[in-house]
C-alpha positions as CSV (number, residue, x, y, z in Angstrom):
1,X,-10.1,-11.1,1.6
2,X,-10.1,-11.1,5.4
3,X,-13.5,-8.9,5.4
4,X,-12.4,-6.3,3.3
5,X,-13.2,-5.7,-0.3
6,X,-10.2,-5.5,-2.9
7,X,-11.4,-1.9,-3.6
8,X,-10.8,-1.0,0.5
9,X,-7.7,-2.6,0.4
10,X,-6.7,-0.7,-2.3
11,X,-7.6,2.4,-0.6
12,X,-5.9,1.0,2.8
13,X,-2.3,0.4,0.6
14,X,-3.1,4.1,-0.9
15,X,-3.7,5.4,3.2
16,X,-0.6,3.6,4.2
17,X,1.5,5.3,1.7
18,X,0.4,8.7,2.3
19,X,0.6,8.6,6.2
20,X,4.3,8.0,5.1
21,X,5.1,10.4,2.4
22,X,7.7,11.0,1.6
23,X,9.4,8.1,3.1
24,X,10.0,4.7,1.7
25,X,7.7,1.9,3.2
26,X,8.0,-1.6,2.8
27,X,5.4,-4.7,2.6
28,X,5.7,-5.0,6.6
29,X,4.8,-1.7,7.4
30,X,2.0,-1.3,5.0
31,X,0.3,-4.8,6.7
32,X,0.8,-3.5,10.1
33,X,-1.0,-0.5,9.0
34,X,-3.9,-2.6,7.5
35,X,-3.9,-4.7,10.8
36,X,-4.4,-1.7,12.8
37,X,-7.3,0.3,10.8
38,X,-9.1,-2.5,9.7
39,X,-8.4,-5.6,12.1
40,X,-7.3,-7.6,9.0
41,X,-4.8,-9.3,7.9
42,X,-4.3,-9.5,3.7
43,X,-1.9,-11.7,2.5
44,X,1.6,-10.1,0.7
45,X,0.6,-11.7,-2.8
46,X,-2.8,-9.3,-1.8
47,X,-0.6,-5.8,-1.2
48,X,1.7,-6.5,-4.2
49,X,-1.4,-6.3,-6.2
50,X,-2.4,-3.2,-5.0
51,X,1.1,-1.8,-5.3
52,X,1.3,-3.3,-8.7
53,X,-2.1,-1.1,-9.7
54,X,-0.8,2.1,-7.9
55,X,2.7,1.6,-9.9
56,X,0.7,1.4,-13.0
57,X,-0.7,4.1,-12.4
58,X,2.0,6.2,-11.2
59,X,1.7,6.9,-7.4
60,X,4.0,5.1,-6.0
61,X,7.6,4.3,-7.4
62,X,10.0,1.7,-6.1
63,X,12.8,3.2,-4.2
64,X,15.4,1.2,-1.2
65,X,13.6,-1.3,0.0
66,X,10.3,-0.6,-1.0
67,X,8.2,1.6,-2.3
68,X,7.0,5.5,-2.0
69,X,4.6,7.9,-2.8
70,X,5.2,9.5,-6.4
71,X,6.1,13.3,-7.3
72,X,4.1,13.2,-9.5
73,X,1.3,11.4,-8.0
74,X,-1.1,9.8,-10.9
């Protein structure tokens, strides 16, 4: 996992949303983000399974081109 746990990078993906509520963010922006608090570099299969968990558990929705922070944040 490119020296981060799945746990941080599920934290990261949760930061990277956040810092751009209430806008919509897409898979690019979220790794650039990643890249540039951690110095690493997950994979897209690896975000989509954190965005996966966070849509399960409602705090992000899909919306445009990507995804965003929920209203109702779970």
């Amino acid at each position: 996992m490119h020296g981060i746990t799945q746990e941080e990078l599920l934290e990261l993906v949760r930061d990277a949303f956040k810092y751009h509520a209430p806008a919509c963010i897409g898979i690019a922006e979220i790794s650039y983000l990643i890249e540039w608090a951690k110095k690493s570099t997950p994979t897209e299969t690896e975000i989509l399974a954190c965005i996966d968990q966070l849509l399960h558990i409602g705090f992000v929705t899909r919306s445009g081109y990507g995804w965003q922070i929920s209203h109702t944040r779970g």
